[in-house]
C-alpha positions in Angstrom: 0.1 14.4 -12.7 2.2 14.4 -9.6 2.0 17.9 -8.0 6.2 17.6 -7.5 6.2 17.8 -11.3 4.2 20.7 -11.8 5.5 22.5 -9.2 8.9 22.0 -10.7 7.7 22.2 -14.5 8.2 24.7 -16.8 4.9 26.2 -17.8 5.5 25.0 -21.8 6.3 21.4 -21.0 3.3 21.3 -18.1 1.1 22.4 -21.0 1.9 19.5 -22.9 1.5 17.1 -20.1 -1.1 18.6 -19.3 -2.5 18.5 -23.1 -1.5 14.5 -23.0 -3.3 13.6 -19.8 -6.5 15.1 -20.3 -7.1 16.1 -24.2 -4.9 12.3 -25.4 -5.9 10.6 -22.5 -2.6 9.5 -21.2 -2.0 7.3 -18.0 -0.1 9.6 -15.1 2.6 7.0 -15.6 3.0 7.9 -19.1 2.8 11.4 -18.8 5.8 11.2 -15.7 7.3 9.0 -18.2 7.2 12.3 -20.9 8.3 14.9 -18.2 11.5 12.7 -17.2 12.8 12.2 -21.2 12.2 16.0 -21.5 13.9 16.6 -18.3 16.5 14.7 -18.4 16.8 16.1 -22.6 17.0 19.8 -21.2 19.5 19.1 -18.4 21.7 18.2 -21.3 20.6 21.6 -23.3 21.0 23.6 -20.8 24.6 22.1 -20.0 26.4 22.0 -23.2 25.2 25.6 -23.8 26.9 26.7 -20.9 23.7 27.8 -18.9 23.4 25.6 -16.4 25.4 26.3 -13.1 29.3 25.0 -13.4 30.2 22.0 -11.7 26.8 20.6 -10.7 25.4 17.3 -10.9 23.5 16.3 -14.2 20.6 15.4 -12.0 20.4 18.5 -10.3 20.5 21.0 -13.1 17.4 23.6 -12.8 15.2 23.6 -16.1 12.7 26.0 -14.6 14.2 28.5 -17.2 13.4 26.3 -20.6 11.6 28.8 -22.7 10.1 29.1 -25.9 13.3 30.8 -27.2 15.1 27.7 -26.5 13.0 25.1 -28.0 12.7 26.9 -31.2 17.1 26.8 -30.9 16.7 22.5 -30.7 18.1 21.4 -34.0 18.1 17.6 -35.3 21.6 18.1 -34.3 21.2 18.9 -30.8 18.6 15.6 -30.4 21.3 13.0 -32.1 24.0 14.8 -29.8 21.6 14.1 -27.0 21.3 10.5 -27.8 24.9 9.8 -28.2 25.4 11.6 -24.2 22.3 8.9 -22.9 24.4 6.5 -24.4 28.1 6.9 -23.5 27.8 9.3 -20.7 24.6 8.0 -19.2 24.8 4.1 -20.2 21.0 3.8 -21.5 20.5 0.9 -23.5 18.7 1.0 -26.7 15.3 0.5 -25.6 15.8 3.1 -23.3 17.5 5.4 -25.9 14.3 4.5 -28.1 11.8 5.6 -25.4 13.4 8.9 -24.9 13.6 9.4 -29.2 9.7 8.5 -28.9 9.1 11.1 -26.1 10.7 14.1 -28.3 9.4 13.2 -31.3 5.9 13.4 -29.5 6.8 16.8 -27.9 8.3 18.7 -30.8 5.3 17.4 -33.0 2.8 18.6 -30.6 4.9 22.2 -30.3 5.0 22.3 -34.1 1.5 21.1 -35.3 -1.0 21.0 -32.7 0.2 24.4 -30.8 2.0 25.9 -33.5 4.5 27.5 -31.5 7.6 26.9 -33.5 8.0 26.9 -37.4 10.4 23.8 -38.2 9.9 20.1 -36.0 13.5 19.1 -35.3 12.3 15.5 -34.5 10.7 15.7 -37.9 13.3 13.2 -39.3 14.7 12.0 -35.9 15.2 7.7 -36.5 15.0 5.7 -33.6 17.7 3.1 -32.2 17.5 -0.2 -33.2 16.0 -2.4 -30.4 16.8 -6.1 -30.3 13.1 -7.9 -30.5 13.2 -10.6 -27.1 10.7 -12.9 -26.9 7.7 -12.3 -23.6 9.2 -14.7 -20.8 6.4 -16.8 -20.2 5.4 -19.9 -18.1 4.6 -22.8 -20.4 1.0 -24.6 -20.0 2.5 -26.8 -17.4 4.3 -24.4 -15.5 0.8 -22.4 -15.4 -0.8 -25.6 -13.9 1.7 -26.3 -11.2 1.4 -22.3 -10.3 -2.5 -22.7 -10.1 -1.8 -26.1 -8.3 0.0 -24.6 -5.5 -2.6 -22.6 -4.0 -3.3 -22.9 -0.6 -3.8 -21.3 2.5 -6.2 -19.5 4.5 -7.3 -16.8 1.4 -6.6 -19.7 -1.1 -9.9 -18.8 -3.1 -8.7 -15.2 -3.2 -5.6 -16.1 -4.2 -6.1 -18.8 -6.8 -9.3 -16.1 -8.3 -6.5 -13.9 -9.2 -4.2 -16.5 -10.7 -6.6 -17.4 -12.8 -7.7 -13.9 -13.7 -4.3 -13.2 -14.8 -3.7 -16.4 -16.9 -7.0 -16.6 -18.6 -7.7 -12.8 -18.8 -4.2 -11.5 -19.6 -5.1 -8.6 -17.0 -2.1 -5.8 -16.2 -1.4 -5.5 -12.3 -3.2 -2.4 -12.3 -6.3 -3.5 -14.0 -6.8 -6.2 -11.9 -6.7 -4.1 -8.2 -8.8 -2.1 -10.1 -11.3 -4.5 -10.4 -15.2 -3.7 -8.9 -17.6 -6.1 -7.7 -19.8 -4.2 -10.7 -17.0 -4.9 -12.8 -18.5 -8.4 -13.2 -21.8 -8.5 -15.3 -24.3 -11.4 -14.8 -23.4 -12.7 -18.8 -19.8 -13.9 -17.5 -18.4 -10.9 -18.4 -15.5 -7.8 -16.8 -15.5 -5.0 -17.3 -11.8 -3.5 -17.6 -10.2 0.2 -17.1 -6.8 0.0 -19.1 -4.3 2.3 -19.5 -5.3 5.7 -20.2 -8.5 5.2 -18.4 -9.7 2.6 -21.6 -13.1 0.7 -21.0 -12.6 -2.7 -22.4 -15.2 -6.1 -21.8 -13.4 -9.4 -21.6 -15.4 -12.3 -21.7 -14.9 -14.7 -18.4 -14.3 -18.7 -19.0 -15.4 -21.2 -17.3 -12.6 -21.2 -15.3 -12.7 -17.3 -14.3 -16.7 -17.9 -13.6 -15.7 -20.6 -11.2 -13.1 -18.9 -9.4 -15.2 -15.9 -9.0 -17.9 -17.7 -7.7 -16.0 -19.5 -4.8 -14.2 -16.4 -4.2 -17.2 -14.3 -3.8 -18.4 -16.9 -1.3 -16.1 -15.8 1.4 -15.3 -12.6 0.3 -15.2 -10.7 3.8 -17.9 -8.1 3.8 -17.9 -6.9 7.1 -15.1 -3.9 8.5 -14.6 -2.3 4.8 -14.7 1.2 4.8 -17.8 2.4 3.0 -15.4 4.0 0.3 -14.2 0.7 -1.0 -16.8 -1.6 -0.7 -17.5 -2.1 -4.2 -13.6 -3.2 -4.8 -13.6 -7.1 -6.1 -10.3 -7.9 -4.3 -10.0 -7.6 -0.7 -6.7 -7.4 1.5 -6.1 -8.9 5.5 -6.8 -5.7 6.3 -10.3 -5.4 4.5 -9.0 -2.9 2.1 -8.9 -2.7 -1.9 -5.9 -4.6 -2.3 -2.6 -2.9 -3.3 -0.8 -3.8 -6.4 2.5 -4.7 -3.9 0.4 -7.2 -2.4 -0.9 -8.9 -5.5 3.3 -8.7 -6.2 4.1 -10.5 -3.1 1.2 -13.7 -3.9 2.2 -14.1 -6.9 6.2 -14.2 -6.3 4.7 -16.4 -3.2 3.5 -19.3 -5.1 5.9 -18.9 -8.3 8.5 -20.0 -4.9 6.2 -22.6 -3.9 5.8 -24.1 -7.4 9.3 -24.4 -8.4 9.0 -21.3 -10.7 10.9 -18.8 -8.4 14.1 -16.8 -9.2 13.5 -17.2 -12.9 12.2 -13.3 -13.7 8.3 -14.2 -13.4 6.1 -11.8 -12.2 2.6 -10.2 -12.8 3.2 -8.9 -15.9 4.6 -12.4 -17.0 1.5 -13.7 -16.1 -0.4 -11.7 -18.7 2.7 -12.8 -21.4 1.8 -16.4 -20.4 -1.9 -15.5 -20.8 -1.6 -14.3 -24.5 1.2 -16.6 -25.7 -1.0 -19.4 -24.1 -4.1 -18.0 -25.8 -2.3 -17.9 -29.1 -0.3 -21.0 -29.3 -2.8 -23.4 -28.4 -6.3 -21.2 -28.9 -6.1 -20.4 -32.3 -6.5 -16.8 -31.7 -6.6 -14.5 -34.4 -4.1 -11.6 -33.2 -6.4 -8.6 -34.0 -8.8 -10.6 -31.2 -5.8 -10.7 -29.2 -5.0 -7.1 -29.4 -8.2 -6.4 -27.9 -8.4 -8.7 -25.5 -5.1 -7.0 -24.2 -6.6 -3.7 -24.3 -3.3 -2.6 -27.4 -3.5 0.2 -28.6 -1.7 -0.9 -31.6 -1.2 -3.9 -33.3 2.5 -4.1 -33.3 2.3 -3.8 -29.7 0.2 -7.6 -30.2 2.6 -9.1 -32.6 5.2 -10.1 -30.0 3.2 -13.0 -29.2 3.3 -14.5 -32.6 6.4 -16.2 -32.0 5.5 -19.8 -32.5 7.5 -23.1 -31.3 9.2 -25.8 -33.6 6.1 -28.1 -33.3 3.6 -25.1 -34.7 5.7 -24.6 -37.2 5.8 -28.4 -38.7 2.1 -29.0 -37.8 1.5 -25.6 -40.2 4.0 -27.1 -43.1 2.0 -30.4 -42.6 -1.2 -28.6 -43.2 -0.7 -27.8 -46.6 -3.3 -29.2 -49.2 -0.2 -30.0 -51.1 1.5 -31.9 -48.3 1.1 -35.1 -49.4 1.1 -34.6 -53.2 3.0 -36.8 -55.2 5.0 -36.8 -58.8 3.4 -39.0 -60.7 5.2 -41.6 -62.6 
């Protein structure tokens, strides 16, 4: 947890970030993610009950002062009000209206059942927005190939190990600057820390095993301070390379490929990785899920949107396909 946040945190909502980062095993990210919905969910308490100062900006408003008093005050009420104001007054969209629903519902359970600090949950009953399901933008299997085609350069095994990382291994951004030189185990498999500090193994392909290997072969070893030695991916300035950098190779050859300016990126990478692995690997989806490193299923289901030409080879499938009436 950034020390800004618990330095400006009220002791009762550090407590519960505190609770999610270390008893639930939340990601920092996560846990900001909880202390800005609340934040931004108390500036509005605070200012349609008339205690915060008049006449100063939403953003500024002090909730140093949320007490127990006044979470035991929130009604269902007060948390539909709350969502009406991100939406007209603060122009969230529904998916951002649905995070912030998901973030009280979480904080008012924990106050009610794990802590049992107030009687009633208000977001007991609380329903969520409707979000509008999109499809994962994802490069198709020949976009994939020209991207891994494009390559080049003077750290062009370095470069093309974590293309292929990303589109065979579905890895997130973080995961993959995460990445050890013990991460790899000698039976072609990586070991993985997801989100919330989650071990998972993926199993490495042919085509990750190769990649690795050539990588590996000119991997600089030299100059690297002592403290990140062990890190898999190395920058021009023989450090554990940054997630920004990863951002700017990838964007790099997604230019070079023909793929630029369509809203590709890492984490479109590890969409193409799954829809890919899907569509055309016959992948059961719970195998998916924890090849992803989901939490949840739903989370997986995304990916089993299917294209016109899975669907009719499914229909022509059917044992009964090619039954006739008789005559």
């Amino acid at each position: 947890m950034k020390l800004e946040i618990l330095q400006t945190c009220p002791p009762i909502i550090r407590d519960f970030l505190t609770y999610n980062e270390t008893i639930k095993g939340k990601s920092s990210r996560s846990v900001e993610g909880y202390f800005l919905d609340l934040q931004s969910f108390f500036r509005y308490l605070l200012m349609v009950r008339g205690k915060a100062e008049k006449g100063i900006e939403f953003e500024k408003i002090d909730i140093s002062a949320v007490d127990l008093e006044l979470i035991r005050s929130v009604t269902i009420s007060d948390l539909y009000a709350f969502l009406v104001f991100c939406k007209n007054e603060r122009s969230n969209n529904a998916a951002t209206r649905a995070r912030k629903t998901s973030t009280l519902r979480i904080f008012f359970k924990y106050m009610s059942s794990q802590t049992h600090q107030i009687e009633n949950n208000p977001a007991l009953l609380l329903e969520s927005p409707k979000v509008k399901q999109s499809l994962p933008k994802h490069l198709t299997l020949e976009d994939s190939l020209e991207l891994l085609n494009s390559v080049d350069g003077n750290n062009k095994q370095r470069d093309y190990c974590i293309l292929v990382l990303f589109l065979n291994c579905g890895l997130r951004l973080a995961e993959l600057c995460s990445l050890n030189l013990s991460s790899i185990s000698s039976d072609n498999t990586l070991t993985v820390i997801g989100k919330g500090n989650k071990e998972r193994v993926v199993y490495l392909n042919n085509a990750c095993v190769d990649a690795i290997r050539a990588y590996l072969e000119v991997r600089p070893n030299d100059g690297i301070p002592a403290t990140e030695k062990n890190a898999l991916f190395i920058s021009r300035n023989h450090r554990r390379i940054s997630p920004k950098t990863v951002q700017h190779i990838v964007k790099t050859y997604l230019e070079k490929s023909g793929l630029g300016g369509q809203g590709f990126s890492t984490h479109k990478l590890r969409h193409t990785a799954a829809t890919l692995m899907y569509q055309h690997g016959d992948v059961d989806i719970r195998v998916l899920k924890d090849i992803l490193g989901h939490a949840n299923l739903g989370t997986t289901q995304i990916y089993t949107h299917v294209s016109d030409k899975q669907i009719k080879h499914a229909v022509d499938q059917n044992p009964l396909s090619n039954v006739k009436q008789r005559k």
